[in-house]
N, C-alpha and C positions, 0 to 999 in steps of 0.2 A: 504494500500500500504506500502509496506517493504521500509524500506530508502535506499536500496540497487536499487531497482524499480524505486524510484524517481529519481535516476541517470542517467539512462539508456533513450536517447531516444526512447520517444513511437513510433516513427517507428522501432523501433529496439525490442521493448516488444513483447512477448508474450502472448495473451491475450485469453478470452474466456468468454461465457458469465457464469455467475452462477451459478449452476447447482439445486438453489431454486429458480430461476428466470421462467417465465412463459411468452412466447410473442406469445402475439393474432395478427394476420394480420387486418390489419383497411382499408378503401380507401386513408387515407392520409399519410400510412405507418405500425405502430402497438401503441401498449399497451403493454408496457412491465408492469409486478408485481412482486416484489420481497416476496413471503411468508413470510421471515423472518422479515422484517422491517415493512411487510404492506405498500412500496412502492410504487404507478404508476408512470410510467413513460412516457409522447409520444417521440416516434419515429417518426418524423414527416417530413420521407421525405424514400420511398422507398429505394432509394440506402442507405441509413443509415442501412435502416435494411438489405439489401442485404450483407453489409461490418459486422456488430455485427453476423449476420447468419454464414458468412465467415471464422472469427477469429480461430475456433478450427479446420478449417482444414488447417489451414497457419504457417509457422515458424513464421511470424510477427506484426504486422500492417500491416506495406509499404507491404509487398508482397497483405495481402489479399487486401488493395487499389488496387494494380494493378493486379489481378484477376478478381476485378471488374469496371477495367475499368474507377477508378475515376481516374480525369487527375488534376496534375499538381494545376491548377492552384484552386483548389476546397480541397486540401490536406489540408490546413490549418484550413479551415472550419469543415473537418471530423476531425481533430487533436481535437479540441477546442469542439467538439459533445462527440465524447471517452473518453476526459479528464472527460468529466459531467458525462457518464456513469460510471468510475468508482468510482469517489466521489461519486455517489449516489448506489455502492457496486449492479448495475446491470451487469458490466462485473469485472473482476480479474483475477489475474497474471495466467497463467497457469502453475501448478507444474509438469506436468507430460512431 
């Protein structure tokens, strides 16, 4: 993450998942694996992976959140999920 990134709230970031990243669907959500690190990850709640799924086709967070319908009072909870995803470099900044 750019220190420039760090600034910016993440509902405000643009984000997307990895493009060495690999996510298997599970019953309790997925498997994410990043190639490069030798990563796994669980995703371990569907709408998690429904919002990470989301991310590249949204200007933001907060929109793709409310795309999918997470409400309110559960934002923080995805907030605090995203943050882990991209310390563990499964999602990142989108450049494009």
């Amino acid at each position: 993450m750019t220190v420039e990134a760090a600034t910016v709230p993440l509902a405000q970031r643009a984000l997307e998942l990895h493009p060495r990243v690999a996510v298997r669907p599970e019953p309790f959500g997925a498997l994410a694996y990043h190639y490069d690190t030798r990563r796994l990850v669980f995703l371990r709640h569907p709408d998690v992976v429904r919002v990470v799924q989301a991310l590249a086709d949204h200007a933001s967070v907060g929109d793709a959140l409310d795309a999918c319908d997470i409400p309110a009072a559960r934002r923080r909870a995805f907030e605090q999920a995203l943050t882990s995803l991209i310390e563990s470099e499964i999602l990142h900044d989108r450049t494009r």
